[in-house]
N, C-alpha and C positions, 0 to 999 in steps of 0.2 A: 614556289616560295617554300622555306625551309620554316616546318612548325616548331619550334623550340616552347620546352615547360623548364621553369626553373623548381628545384625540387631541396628544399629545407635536407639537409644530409646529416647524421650521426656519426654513420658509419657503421651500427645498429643491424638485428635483423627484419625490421619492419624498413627503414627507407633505405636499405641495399637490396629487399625484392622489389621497390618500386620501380627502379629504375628500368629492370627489364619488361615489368608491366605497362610502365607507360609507354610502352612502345609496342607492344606484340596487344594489348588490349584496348588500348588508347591511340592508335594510331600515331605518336607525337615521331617527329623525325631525328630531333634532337635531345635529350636530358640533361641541362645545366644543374650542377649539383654547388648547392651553396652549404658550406660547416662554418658556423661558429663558434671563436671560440669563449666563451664567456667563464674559462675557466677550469676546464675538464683536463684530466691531465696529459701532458706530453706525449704520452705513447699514446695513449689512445688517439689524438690528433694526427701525428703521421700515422698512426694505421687506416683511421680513415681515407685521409688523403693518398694512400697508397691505393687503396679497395677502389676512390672515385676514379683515381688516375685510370683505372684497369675495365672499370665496367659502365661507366660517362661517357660523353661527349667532352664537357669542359667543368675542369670542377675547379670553383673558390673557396680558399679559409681566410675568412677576415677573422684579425685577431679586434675584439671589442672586451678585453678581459676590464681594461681602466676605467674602459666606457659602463660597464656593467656595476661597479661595483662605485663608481660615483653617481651614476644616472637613476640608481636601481637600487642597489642596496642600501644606500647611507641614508635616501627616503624613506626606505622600509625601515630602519634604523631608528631615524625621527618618529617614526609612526607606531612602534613596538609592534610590526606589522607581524599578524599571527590567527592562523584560520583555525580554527579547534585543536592548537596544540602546533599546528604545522606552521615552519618560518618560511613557506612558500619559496623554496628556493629555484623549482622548477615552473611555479606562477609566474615568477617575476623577471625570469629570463626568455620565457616564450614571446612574447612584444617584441622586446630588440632583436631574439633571432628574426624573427619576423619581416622587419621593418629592415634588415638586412639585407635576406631575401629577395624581398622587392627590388629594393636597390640596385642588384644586380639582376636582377629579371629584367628591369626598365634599361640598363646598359645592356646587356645580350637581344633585345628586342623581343624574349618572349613574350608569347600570349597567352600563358596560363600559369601558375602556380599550385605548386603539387605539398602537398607534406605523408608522414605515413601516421598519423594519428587514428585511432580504432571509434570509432562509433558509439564507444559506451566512457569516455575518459572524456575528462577535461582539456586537453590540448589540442584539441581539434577547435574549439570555440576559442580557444589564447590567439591561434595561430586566424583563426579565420575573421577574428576581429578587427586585422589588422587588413588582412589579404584583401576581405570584399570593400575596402577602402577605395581602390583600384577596377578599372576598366577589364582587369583578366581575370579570366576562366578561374574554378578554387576545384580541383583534382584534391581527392583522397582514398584513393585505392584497397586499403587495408576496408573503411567504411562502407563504401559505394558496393566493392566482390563481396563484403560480408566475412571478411578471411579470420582461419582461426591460426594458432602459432603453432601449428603439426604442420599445418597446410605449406604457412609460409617456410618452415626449415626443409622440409622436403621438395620445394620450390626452386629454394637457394641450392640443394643439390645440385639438383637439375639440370642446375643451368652455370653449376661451378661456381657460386659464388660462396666465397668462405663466411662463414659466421660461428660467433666462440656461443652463442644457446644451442644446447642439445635436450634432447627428451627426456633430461634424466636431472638436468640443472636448466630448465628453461626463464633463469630469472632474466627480467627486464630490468637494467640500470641504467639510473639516468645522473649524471652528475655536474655541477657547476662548484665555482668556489664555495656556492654560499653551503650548501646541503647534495646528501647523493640519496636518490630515493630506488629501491629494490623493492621489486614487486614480480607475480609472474607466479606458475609453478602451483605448488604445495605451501605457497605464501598466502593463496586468494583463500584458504580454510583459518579462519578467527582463530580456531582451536589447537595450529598447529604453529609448535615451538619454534624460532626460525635459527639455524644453524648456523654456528658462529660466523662458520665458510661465508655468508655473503657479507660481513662488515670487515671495513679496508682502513677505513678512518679512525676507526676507535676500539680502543683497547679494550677488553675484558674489564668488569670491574675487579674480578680474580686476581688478571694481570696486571693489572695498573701499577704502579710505582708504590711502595707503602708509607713514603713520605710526601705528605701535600705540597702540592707547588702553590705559591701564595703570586697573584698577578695583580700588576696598579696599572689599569688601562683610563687615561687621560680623553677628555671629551673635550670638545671646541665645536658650542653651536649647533649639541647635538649629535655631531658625528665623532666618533675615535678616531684621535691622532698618533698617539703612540701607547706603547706596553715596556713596563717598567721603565719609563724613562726616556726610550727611544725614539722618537721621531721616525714614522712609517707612511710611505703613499700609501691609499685605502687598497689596492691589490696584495700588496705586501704585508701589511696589517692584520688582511683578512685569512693570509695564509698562514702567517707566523702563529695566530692565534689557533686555529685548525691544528695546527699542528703539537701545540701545548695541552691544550684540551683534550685531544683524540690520546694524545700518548697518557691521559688521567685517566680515560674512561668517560669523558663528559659528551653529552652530544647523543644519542641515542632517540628514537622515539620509536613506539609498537602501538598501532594508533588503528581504529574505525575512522573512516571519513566518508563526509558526507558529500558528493561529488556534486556539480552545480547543477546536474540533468537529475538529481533526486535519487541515485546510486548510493549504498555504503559500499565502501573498500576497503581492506586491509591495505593499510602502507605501512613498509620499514622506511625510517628514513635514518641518516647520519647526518648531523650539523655542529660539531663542536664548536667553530666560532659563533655562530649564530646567537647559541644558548648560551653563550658568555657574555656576548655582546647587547644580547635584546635583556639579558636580566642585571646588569651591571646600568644599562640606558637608564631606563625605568627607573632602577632604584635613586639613581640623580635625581629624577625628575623631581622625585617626592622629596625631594631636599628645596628647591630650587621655583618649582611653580608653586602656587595658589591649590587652596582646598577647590576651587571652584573652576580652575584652568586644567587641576586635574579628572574630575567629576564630567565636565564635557569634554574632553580628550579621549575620554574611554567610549565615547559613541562617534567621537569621527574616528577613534583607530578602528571600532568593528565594522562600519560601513567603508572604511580604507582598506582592511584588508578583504571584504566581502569583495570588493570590485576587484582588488590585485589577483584575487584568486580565479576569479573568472576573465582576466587579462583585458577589464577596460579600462585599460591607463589613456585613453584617451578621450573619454565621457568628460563633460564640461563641469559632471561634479566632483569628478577626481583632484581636476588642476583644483576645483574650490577647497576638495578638504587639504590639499596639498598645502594651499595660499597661509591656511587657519596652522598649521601645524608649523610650518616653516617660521612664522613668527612668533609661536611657543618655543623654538627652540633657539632664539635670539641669546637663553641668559642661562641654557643646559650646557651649563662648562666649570669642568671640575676634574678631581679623581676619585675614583672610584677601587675599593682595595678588594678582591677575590682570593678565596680559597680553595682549590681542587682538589679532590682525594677521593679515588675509588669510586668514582662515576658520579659523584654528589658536587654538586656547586654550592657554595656557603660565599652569600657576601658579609663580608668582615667590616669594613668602613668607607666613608664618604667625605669627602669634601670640597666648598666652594666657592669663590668669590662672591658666588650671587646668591647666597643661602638665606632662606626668610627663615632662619635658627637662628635664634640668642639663648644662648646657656646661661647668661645672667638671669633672662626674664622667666626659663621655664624649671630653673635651678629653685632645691627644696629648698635651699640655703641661702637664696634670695630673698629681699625684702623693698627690691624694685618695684614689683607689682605688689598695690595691697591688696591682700587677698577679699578682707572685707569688701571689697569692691565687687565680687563674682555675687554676693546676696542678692541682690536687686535681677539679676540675671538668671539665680536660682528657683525662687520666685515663684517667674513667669514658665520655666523649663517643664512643659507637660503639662500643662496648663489645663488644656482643651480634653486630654485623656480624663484629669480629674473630673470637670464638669461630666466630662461623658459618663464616669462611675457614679455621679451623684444623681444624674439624671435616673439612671438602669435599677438604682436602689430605690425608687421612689416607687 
């Protein structure tokens, strides 16, 4: 019987030395290699698919770019989904590679599943949330050998497999529509300036345009539907927007993080629609819900994004805060007007059908509301503070 592993693919220098590990260390007979793509660009997807064709058994690219960014993102969207700064865009893509993977591990008949995630990162736990759902083996080689990335480039030598990290630029990128995150190298030093050379999305705030692009991104229920006007599917949306942003300068983050196994990290990330998108959301919000739907919304978004980040989209409290936030964003439909300029986001104005704003009633020039009416209200306001002073003077 032929043992086949299916093996989560980049295309990458950690899961292109797997492939020959799972065979010469792991005994497997075959390596089905699964890429998805959820976004990453063109070339890099036929390169990979070029590398599996060469050094696999059988390798699949399912495209789930639609799937990703209706299933996944527009969620995160609803949810102003965001871990110390980070719009998780490589959290919330590891489940569907995942659950991909599977899928064709259960059609190839393997019996195990491989990824190359490291032992001190979080993607090892996204991916394996998903994996030990399943009857098959959970392989991770980079974890299990202990392996460092001198080891691995000198590996892939070895054995002729091409990879573009060298010892000199060994950054690790990782990129989806939503966000590209660069790490690796002379990155992992807090203290060291990181070199323009690794950002691809986003412009210089030097070089940015010196005149600000002004954008009117339109929400429906929560989710953007179009930009300036346009009517966009959410792939298309989320790139057009990437791409307006990145040519401003906007999108940028140089961040400490705190990893779910209790690690700080340095991560670069790039995310210009993200940041246009999660801070244009929000600012609806605050048009549009309750002081008191906004108030508990910011403890199901932290515990929302607490789990995206550790990839349990599928914990029973997830679909709950899912359930609570999808019905807050029943009446999040409006537009929203943005200003870009030299790496800074400025939102300009708001508005919307469902807006708990009246300019008559909160206008100085109003005689709607009688004011003497707020006396009786004034009053009681700090009430219990005074007592407490009266008490403390005695």
């Amino acid at each position: 019987m032929v043992k086949k592993v299916a093996l989560a693919y980049s295309g990458g220098l950690d899961t292109s030395v797997c492939i020959p590990i799972l065979k010469e260390k792991y005994g497997y007979d075959e390596v089905i290699t699964i890429s998805v793509d959820v976004g990453q660009p063109e070339e890099e997807i036929k390169k990979a698919d070029a590398k599996a064709q060469k050094i696999s058994n059988k390798h699949y690219t399912i495209d789930a770019k639609e799937e990703f960014v209706k299933d996944y993102i527009f969620p995160l969207i609803k949810a102003n989904g965001n871990y110390e700064g980070y719009v998780m865009g490589t959290s919330v893509a590891r489940p569907l590679i995942a659950k991909k993977v599977v899928e064709a591990a259960i059609k190839e008949g393997a019996v195990a599943l491989a990824h190359g995630c490291t032992g001190k990162g979080n993607d090892q736990l996204r991916f394996e949330a998903i994996f030990r759902q399943t009857d098959m083996d959970v392989i991770a080689p980079m974890r299990e050998m202990n392996l460092t990335r001198e080891w691995e480039i000198n590996y892939a030598k070895e054995h002729g497999i091409p990879v573009e990290a060298t010892k000199s630029k060994p950054w690790s990128v990782d990129e989806n529509i939503w966000s590209r995150s660069i790490e690796g190298g002379r990155l992992e030093d807090p203290s060291f300036v990181p070199p323009e050379e690794i950002f691809e999305w986003t412009k210089s705030a030097e070089d940015a345009p010196n005149e600000p692009r002004i954008v009117d991104i339109d929400f429906e229920a929560g989710v953007p539907v179009a930009i300036d006007g346009e009517k966009l599917g959410g792939y298309a949306l989320v790139k057009k927007m990437n791409e307006i942003a990145g040519e401003n300068g906007v999108g940028r983050t140089d961040m400490i993080e705190d990893r779910v196994l209790g690690l700080k990290a340095r991560e670069n990330y790039e995310h210009p629609a993200a940041t246009v998108l999660l801070a244009a959301h929000a600012d609806l919000e605050k048009l549009v819900l309750t002081r008191g739907e906004l108030k508990f919304k910011k403890i199901v978004e932290e515990q929302w994004s607490e789990m995206a980040y550790a990839g349990l989209v599928d914990d029973p409290l997830f679909a709950d805060l899912n359930a609570f936030i999808d019905k807050s964003q029943e009446r999040v439909t409006g537009t929203v007007k943005v200003k870009l300029y030299k790496g800074a986001l400025t939102i300009l104005a708001r508005s919307s059908p469902n807006a708990l704003y009246s300019e008559d009633l909160v206008s100085f020039d109003s005689q709607t509301i009688d004011q003497k009416d707020a006396e009786g209200f004034a009053k009681y306001h700090g009430f219990q503070a005074r007592m407490y002073r009266k008490v403390m003077e005695k």
